[in-house]
HTML snippet that shows the backbone in 3Dmol.js (N, CA, C, O; Angstrom):
<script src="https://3Dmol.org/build/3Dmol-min.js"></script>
<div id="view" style="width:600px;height:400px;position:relative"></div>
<script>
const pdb = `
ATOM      1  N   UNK A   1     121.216  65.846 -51.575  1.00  0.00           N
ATOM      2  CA  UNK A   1     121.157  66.387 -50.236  1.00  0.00           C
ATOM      3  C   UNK A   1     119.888  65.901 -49.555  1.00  0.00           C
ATOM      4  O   UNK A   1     118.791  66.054 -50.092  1.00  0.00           O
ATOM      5  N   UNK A   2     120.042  65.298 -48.340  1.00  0.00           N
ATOM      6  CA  UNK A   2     118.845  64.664 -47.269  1.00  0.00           C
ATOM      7  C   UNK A   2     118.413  66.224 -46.995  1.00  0.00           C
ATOM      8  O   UNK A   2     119.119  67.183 -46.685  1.00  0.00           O
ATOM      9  N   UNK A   3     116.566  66.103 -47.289  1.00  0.00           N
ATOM     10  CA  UNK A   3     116.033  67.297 -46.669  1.00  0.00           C
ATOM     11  C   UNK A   3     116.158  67.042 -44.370  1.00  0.00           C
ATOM     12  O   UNK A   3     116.960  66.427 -43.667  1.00  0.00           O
ATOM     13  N   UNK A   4     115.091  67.771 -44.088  1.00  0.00           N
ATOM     14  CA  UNK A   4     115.017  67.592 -42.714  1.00  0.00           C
ATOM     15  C   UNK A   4     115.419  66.564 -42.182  1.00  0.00           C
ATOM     16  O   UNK A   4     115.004  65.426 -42.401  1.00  0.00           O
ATOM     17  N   UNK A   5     116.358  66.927 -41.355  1.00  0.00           N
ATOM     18  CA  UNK A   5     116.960  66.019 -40.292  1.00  0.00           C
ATOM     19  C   UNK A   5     116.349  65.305 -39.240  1.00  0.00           C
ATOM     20  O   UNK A   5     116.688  64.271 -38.664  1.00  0.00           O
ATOM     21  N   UNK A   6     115.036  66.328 -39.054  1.00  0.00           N
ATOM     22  CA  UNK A   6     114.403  66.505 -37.608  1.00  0.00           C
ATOM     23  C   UNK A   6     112.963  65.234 -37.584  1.00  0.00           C
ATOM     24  O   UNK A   6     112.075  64.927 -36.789  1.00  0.00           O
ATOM     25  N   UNK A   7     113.331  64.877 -38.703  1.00  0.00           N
ATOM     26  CA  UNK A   7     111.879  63.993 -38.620  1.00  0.00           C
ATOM     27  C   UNK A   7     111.754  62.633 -37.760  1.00  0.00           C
ATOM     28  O   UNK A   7     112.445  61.614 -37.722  1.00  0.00           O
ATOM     29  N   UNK A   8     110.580  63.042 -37.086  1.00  0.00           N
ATOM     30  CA  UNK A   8     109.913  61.608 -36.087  1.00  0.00           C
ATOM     31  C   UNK A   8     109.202  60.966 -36.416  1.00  0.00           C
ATOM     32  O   UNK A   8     108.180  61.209 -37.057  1.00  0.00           O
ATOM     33  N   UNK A   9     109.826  59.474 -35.832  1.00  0.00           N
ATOM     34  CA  UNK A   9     109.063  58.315 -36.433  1.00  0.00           C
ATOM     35  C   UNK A   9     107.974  57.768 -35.668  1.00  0.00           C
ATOM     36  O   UNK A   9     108.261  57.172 -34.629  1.00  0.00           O
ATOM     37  N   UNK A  10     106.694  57.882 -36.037  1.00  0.00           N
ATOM     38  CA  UNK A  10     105.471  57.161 -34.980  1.00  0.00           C
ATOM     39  C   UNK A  10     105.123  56.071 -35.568  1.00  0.00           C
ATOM     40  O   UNK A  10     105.215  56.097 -36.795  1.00  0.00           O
ATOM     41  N   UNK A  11     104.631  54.810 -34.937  1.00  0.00           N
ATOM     42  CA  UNK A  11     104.613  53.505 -35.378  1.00  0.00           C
ATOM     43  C   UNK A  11     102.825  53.838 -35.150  1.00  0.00           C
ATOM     44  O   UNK A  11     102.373  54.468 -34.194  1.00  0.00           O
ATOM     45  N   UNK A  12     102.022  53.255 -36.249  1.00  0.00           N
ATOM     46  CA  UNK A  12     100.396  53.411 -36.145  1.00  0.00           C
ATOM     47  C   UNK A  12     100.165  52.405 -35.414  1.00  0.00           C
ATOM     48  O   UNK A  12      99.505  52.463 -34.377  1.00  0.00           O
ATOM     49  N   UNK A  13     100.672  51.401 -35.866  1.00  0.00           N
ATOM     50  CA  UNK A  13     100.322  49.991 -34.760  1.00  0.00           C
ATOM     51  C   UNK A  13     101.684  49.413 -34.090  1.00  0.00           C
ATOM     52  O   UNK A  13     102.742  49.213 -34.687  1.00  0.00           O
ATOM     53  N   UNK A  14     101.470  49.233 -32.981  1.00  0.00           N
ATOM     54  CA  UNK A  14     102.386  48.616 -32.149  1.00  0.00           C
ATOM     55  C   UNK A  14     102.295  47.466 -30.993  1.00  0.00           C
ATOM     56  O   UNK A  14     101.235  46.869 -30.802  1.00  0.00           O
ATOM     57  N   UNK A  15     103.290  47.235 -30.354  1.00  0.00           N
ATOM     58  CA  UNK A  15     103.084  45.963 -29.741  1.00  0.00           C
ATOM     59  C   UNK A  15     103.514  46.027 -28.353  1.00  0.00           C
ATOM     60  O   UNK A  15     104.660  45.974 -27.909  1.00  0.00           O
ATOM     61  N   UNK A  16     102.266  46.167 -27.664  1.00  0.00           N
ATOM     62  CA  UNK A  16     102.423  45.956 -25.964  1.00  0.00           C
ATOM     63  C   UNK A  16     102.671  44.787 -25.103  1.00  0.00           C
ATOM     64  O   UNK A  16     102.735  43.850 -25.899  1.00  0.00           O
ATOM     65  N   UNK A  17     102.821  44.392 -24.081  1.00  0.00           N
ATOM     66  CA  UNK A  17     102.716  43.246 -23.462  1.00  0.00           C
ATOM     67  C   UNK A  17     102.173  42.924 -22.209  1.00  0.00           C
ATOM     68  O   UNK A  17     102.811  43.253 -21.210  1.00  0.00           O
ATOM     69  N   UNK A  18     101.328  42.460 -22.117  1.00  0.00           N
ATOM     70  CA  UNK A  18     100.610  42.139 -21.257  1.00  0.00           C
ATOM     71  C   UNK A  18     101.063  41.196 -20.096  1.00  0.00           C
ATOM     72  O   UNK A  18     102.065  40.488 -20.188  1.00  0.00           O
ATOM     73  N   UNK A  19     100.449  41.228 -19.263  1.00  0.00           N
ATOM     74  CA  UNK A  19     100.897  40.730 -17.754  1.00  0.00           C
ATOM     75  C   UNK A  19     101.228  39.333 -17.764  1.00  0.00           C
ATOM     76  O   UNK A  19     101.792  38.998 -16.723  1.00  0.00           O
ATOM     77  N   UNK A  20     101.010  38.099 -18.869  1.00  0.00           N
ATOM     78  CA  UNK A  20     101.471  37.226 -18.779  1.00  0.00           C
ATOM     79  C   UNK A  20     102.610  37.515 -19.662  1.00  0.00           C
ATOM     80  O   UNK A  20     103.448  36.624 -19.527  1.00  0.00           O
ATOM     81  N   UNK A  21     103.004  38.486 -20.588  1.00  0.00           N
ATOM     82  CA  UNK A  21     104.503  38.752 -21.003  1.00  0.00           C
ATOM     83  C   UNK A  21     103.611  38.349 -22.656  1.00  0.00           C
ATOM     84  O   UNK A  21     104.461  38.074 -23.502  1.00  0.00           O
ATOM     85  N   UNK A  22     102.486  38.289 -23.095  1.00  0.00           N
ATOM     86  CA  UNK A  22     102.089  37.654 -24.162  1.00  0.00           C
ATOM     87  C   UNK A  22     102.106  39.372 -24.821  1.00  0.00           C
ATOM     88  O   UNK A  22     101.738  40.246 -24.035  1.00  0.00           O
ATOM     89  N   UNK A  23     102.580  39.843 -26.398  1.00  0.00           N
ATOM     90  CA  UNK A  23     102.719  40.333 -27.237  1.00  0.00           C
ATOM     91  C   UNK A  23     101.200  40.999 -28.176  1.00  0.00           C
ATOM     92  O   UNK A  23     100.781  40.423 -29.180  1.00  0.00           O
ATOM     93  N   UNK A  24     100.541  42.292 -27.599  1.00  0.00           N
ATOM     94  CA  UNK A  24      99.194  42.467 -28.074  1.00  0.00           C
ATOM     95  C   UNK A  24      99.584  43.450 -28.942  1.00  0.00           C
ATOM     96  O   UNK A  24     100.555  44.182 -29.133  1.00  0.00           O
ATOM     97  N   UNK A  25      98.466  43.217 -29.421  1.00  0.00           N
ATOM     98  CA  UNK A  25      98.914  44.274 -30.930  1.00  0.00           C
ATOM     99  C   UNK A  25      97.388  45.601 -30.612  1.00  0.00           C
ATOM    100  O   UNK A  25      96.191  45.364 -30.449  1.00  0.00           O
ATOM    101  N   UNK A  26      98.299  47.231 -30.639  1.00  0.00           N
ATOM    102  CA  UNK A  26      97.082  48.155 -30.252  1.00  0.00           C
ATOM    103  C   UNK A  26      97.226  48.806 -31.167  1.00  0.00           C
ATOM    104  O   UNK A  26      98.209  49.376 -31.641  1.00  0.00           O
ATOM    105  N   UNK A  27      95.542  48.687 -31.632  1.00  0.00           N
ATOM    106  CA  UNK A  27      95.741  49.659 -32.819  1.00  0.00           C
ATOM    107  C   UNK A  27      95.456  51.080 -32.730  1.00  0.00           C
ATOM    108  O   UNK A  27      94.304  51.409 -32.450  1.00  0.00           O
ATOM    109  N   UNK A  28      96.399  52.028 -32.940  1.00  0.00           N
ATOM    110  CA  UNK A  28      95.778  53.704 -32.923  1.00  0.00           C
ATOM    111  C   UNK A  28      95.481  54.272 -34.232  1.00  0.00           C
ATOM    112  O   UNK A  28      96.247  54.248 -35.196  1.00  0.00           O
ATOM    113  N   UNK A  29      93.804  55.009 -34.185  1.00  0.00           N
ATOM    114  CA  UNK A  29      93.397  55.750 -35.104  1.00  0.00           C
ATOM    115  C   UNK A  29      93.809  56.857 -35.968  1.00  0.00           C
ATOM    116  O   UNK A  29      94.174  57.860 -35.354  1.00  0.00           O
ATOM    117  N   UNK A  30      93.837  56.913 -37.139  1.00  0.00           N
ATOM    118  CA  UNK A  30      94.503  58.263 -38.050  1.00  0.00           C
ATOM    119  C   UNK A  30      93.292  58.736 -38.456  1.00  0.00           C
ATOM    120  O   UNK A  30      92.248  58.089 -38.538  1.00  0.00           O
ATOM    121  N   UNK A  31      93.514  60.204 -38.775  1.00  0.00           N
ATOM    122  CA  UNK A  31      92.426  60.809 -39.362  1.00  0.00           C
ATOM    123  C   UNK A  31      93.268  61.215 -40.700  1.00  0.00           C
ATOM    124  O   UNK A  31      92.660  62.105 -41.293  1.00  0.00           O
ATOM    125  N   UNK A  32      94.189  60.932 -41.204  1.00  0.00           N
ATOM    126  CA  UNK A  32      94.961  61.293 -42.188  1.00  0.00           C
ATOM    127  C   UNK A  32      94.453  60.387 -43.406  1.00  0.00           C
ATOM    128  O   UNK A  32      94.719  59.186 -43.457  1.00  0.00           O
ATOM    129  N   UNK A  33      93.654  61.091 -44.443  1.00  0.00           N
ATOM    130  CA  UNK A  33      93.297  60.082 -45.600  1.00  0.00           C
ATOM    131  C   UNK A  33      94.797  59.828 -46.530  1.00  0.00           C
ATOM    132  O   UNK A  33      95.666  60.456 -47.135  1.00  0.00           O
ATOM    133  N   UNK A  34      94.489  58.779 -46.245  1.00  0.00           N
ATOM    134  CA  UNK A  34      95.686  58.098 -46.863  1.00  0.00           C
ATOM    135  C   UNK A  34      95.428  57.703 -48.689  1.00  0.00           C
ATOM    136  O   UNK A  34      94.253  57.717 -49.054  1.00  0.00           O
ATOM    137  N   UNK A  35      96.378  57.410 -49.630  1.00  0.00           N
ATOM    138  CA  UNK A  35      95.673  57.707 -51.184  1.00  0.00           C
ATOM    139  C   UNK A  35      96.596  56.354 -51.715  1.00  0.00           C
ATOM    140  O   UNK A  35      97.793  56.441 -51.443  1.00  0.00           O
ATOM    141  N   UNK A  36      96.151  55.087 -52.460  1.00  0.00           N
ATOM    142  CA  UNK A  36      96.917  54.436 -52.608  1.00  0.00           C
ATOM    143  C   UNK A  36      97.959  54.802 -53.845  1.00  0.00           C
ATOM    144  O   UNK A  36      97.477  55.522 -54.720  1.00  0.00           O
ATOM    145  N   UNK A  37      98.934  54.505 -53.961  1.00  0.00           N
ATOM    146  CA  UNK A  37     100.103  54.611 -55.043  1.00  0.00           C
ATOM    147  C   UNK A  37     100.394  53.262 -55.499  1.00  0.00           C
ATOM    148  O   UNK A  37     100.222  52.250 -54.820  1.00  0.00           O
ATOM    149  N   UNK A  38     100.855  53.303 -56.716  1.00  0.00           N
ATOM    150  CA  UNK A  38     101.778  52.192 -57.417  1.00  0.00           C
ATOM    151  C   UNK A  38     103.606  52.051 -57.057  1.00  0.00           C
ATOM    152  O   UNK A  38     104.612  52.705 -57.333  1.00  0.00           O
ATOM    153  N   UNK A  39     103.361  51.100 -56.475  1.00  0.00           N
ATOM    154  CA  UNK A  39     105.029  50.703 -55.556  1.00  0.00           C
ATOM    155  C   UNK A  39     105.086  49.220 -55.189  1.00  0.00           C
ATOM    156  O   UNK A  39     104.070  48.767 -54.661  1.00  0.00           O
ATOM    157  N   UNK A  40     106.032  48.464 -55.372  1.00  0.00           N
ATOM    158  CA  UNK A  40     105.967  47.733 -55.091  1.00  0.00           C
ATOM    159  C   UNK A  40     106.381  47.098 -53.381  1.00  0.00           C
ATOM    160  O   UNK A  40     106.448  45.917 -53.039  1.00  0.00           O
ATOM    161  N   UNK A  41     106.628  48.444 -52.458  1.00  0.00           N
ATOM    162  CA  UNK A  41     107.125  48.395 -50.937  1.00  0.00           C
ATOM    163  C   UNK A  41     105.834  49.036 -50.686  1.00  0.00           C
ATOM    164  O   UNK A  41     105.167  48.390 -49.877  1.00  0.00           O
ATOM    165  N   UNK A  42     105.267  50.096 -51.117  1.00  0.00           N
ATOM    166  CA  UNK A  42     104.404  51.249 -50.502  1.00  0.00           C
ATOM    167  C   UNK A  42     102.616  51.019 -51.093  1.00  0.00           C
ATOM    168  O   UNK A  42     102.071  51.011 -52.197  1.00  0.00           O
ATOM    169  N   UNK A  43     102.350  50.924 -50.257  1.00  0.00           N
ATOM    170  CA  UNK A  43     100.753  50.630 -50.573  1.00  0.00           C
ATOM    171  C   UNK A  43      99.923  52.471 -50.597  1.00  0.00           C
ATOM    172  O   UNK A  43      99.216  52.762 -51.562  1.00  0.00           O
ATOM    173  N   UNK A  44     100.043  53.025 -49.985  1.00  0.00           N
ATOM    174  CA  UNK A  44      99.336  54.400 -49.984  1.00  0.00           C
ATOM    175  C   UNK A  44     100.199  55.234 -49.061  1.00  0.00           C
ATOM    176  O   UNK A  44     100.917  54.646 -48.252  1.00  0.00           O
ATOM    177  N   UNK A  45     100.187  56.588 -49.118  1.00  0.00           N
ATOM    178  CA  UNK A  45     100.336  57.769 -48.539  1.00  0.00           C
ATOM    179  C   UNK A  45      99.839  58.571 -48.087  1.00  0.00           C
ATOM    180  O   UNK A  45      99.585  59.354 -49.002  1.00  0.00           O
ATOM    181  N   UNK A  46      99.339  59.112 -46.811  1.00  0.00           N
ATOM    182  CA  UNK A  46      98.633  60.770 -46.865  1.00  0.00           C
ATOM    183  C   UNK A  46      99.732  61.561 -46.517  1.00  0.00           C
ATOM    184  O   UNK A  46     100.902  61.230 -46.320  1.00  0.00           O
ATOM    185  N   UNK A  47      99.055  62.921 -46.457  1.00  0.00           N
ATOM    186  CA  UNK A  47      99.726  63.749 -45.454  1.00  0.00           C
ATOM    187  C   UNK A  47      98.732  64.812 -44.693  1.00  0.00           C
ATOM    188  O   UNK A  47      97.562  64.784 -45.076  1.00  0.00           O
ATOM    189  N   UNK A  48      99.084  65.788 -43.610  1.00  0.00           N
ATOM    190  CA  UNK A  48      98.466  66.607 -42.805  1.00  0.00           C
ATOM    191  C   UNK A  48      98.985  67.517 -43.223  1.00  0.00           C
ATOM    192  O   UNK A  48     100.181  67.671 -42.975  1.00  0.00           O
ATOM    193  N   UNK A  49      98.412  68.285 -43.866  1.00  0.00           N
ATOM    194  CA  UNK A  49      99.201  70.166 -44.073  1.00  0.00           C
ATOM    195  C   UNK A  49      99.151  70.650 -42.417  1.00  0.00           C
ATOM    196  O   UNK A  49     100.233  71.080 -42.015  1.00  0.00           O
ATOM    197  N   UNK A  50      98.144  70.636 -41.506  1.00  0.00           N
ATOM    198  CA  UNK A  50      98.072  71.269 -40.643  1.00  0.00           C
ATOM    199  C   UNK A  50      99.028  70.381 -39.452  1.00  0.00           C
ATOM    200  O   UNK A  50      99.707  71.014 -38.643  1.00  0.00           O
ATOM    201  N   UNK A  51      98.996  68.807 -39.443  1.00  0.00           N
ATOM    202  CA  UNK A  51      99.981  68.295 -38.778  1.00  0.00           C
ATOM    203  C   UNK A  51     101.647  68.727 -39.217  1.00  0.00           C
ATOM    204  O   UNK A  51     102.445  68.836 -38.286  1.00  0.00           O
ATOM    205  N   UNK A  52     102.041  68.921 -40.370  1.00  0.00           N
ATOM    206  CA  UNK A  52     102.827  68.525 -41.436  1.00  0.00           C
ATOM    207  C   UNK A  52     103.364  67.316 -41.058  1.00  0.00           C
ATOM    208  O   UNK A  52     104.549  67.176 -40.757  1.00  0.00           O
ATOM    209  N   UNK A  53     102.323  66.203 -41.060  1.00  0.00           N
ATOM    210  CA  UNK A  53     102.832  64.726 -41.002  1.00  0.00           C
ATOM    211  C   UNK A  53     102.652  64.107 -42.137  1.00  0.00           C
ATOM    212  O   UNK A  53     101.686  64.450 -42.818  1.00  0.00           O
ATOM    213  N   UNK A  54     103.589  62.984 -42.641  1.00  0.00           N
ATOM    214  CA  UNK A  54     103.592  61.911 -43.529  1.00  0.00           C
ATOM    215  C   UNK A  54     102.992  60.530 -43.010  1.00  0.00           C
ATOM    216  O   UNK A  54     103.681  59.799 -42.298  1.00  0.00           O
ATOM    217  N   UNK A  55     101.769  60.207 -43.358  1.00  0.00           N
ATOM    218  CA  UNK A  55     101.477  58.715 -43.131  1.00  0.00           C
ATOM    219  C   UNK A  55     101.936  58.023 -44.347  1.00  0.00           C
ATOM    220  O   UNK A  55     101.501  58.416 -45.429  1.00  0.00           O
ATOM    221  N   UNK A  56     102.686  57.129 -44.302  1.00  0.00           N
ATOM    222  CA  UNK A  56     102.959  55.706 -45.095  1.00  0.00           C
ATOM    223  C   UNK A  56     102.892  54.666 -44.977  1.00  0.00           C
ATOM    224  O   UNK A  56     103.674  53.998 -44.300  1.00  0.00           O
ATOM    225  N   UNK A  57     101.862  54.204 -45.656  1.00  0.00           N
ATOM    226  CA  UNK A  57     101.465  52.728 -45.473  1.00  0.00           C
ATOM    227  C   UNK A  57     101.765  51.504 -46.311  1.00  0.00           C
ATOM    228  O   UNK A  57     101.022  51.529 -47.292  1.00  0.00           O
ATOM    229  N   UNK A  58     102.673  50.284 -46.322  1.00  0.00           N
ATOM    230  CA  UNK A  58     103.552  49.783 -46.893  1.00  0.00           C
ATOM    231  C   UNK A  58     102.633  48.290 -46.899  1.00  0.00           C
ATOM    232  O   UNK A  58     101.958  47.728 -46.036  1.00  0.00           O
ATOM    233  N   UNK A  59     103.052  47.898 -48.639  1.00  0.00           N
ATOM    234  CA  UNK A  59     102.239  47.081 -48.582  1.00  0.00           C
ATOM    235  C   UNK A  59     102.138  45.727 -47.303  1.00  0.00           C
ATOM    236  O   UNK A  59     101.133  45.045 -47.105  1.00  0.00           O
ATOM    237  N   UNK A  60     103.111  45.635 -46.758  1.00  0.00           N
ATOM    238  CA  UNK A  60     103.101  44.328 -45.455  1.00  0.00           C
ATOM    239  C   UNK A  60     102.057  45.144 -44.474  1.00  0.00           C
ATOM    240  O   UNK A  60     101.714  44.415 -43.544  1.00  0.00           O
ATOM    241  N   UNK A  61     101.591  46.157 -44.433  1.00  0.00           N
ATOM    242  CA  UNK A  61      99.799  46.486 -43.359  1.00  0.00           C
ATOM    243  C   UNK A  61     101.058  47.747 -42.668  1.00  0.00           C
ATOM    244  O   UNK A  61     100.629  48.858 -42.359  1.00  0.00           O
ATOM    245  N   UNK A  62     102.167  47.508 -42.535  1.00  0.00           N
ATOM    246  CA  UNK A  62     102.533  48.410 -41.251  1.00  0.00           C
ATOM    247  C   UNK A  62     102.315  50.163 -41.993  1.00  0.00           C
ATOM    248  O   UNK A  62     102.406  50.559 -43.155  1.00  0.00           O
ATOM    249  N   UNK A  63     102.006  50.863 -40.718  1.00  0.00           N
ATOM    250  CA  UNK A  63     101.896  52.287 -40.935  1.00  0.00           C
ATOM    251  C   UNK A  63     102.663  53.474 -40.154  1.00  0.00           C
ATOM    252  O   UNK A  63     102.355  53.488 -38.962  1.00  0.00           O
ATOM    253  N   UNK A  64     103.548  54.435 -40.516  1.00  0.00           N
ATOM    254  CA  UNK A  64     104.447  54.847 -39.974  1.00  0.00           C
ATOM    255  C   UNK A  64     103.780  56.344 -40.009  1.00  0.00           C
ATOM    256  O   UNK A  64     102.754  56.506 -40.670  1.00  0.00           O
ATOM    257  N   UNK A  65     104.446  57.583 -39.198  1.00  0.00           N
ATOM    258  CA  UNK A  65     103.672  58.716 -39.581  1.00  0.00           C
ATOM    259  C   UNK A  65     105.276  59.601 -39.098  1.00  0.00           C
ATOM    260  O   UNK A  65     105.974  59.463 -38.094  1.00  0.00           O
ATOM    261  N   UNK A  66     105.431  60.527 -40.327  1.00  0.00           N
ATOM    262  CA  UNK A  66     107.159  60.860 -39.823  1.00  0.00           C
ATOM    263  C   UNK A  66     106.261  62.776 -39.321  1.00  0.00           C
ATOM    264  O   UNK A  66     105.224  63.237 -39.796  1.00  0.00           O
ATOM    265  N   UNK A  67     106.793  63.143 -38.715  1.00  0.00           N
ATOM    266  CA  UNK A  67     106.579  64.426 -37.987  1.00  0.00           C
ATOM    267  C   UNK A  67     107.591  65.557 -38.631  1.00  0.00           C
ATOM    268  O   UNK A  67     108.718  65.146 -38.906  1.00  0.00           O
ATOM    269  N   UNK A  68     107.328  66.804 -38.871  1.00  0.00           N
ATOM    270  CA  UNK A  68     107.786  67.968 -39.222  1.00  0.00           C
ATOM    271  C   UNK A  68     108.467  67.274 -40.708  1.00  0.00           C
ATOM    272  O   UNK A  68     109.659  67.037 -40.898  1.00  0.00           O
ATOM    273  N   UNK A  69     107.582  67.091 -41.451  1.00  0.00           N
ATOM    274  CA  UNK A  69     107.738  67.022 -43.175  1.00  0.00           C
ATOM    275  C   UNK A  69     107.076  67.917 -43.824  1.00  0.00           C
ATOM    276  O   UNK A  69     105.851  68.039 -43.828  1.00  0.00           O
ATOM    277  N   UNK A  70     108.245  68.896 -44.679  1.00  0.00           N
ATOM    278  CA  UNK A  70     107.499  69.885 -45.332  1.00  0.00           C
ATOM    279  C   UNK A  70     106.543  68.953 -46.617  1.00  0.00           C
ATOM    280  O   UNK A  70     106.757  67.793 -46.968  1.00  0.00           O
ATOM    281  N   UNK A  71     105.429  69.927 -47.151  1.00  0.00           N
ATOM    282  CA  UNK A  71     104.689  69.474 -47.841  1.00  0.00           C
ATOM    283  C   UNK A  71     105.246  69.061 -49.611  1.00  0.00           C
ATOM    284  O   UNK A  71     104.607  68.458 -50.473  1.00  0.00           O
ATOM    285  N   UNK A  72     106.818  69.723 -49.699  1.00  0.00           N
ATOM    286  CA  UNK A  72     106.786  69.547 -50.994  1.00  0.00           C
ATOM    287  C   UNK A  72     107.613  68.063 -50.537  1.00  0.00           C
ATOM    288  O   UNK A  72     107.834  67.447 -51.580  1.00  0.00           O
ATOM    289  N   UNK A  73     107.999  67.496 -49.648  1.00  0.00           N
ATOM    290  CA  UNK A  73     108.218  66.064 -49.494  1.00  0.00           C
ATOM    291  C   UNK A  73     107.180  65.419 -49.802  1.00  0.00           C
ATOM    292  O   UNK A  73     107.579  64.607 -50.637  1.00  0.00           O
ATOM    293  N   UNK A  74     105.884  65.241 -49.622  1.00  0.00           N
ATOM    294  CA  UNK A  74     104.591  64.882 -49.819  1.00  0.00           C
ATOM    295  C   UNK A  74     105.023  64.707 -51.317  1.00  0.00           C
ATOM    296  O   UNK A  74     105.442  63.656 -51.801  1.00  0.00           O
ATOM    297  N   UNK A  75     104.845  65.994 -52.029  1.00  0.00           N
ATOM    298  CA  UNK A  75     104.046  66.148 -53.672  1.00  0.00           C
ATOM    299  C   UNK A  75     105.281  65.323 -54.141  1.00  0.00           C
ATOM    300  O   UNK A  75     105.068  64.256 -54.717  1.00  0.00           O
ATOM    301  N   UNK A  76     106.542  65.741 -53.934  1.00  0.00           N
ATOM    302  CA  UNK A  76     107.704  64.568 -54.779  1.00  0.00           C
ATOM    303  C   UNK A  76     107.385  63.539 -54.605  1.00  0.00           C
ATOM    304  O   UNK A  76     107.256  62.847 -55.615  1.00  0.00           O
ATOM    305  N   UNK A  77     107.127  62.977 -53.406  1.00  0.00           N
ATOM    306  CA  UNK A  77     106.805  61.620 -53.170  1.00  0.00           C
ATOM    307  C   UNK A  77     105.878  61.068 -54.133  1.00  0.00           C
ATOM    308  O   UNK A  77     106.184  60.042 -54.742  1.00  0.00           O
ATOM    309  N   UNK A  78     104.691  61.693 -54.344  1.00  0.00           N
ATOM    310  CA  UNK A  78     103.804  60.896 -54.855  1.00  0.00           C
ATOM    311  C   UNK A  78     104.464  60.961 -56.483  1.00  0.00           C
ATOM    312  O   UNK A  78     104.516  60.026 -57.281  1.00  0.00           O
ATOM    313  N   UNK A  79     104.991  62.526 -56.703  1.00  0.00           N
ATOM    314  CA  UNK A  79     105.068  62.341 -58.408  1.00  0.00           C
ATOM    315  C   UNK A  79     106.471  61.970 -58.633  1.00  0.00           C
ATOM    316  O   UNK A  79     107.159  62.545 -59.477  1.00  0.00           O
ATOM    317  N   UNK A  80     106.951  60.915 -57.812  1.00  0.00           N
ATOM    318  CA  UNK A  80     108.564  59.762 -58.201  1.00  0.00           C
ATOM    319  C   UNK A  80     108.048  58.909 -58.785  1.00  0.00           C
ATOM    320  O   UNK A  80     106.937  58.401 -58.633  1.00  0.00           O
ATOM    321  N   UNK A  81     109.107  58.644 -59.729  1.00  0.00           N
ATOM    322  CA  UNK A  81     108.588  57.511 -60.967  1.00  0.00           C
ATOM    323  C   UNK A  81     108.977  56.107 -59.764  1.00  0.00           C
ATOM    324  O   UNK A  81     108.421  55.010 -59.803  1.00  0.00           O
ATOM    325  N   UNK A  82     109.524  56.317 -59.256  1.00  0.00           N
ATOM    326  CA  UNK A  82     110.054  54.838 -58.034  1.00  0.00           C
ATOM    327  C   UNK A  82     109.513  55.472 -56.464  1.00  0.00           C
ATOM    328  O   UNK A  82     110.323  56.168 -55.850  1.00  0.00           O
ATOM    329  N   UNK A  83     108.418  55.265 -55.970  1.00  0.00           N
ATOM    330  CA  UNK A  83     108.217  55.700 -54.857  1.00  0.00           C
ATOM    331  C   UNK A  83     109.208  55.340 -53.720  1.00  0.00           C
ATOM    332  O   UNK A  83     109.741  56.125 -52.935  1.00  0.00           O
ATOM    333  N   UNK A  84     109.373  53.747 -53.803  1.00  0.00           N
ATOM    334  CA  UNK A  84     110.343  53.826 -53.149  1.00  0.00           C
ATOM    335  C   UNK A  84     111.594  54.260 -52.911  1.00  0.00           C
ATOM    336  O   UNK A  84     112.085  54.998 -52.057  1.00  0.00           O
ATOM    337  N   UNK A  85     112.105  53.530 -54.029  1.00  0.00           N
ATOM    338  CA  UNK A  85     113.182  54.650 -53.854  1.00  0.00           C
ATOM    339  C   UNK A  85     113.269  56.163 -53.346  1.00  0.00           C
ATOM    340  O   UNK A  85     114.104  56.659 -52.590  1.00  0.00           O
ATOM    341  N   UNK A  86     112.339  56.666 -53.879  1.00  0.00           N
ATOM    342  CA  UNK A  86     112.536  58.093 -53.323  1.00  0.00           C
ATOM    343  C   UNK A  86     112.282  58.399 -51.796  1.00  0.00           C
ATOM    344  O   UNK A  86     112.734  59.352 -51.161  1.00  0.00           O
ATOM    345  N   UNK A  87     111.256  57.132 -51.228  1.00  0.00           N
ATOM    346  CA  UNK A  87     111.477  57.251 -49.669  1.00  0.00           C
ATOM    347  C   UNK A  87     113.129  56.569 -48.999  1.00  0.00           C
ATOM    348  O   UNK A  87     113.886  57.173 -48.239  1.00  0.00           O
ATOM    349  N   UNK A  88     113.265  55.605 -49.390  1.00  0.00           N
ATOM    350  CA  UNK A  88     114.385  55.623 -49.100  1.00  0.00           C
ATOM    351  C   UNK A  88     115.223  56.301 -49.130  1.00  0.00           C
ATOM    352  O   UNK A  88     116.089  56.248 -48.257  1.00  0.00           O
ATOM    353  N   UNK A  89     115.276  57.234 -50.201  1.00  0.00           N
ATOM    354  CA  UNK A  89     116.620  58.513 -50.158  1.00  0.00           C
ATOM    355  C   UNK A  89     115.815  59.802 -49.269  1.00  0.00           C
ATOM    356  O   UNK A  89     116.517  60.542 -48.580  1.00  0.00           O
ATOM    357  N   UNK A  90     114.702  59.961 -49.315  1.00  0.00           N
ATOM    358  CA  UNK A  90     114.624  61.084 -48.722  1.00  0.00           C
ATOM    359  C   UNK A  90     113.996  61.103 -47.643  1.00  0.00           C
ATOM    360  O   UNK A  90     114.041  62.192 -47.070  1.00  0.00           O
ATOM    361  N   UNK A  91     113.257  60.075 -46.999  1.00  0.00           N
ATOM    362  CA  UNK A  91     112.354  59.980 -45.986  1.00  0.00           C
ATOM    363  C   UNK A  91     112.991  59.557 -45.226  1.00  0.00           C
ATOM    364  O   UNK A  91     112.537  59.308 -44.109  1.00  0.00           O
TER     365      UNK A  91
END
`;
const viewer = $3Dmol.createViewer("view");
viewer.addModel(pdb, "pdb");
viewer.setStyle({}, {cartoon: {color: "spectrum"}});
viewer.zoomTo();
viewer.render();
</script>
């Protein structure tokens, strides 16, 4: 069974475009300490108890932050013998 339905996806870095139509890359700040893991997709994780946000940071640099994730999504996450996998099924 997929937990929360309701979760939002924020992109940490993204890509604007500027007035000649050229592709800039802006980076926005986290205060979420992020903790690295062993994965071969996933480079580190935090989370916000007080946000209840998920930051995931994948080894290619990109960083995602999903919104209204309870915290025991967090603790499974980290203690899956396949991180990924387990984001893929549940994140």
């Amino acid at each position: 069974m997929r937990p929360n339905t309701g979760l939002i996806i924020i992109a940490i870095a993204f890509l604007t475009f500027g007035s000649a139509g050229a592709a800039e890359q802006r980076q926005i700040t986290s205060r979420i300490t992020r903790q690295p893991v062993h994965s071969h997709a996933l480079a580190a994780i935090g989370y916000s108890k007080q946000l209840h946000a998920l930051e995931v940071e994948f080894v290619n640099g990109a960083i995602y932050r999903y919104s209204n994730v309870p915290p025991e999504i967090y603790r499974d996450l980290l203690g899956a013998p396949s991180k990924a996998q387990f984001y893929d099924a549940n994140v």
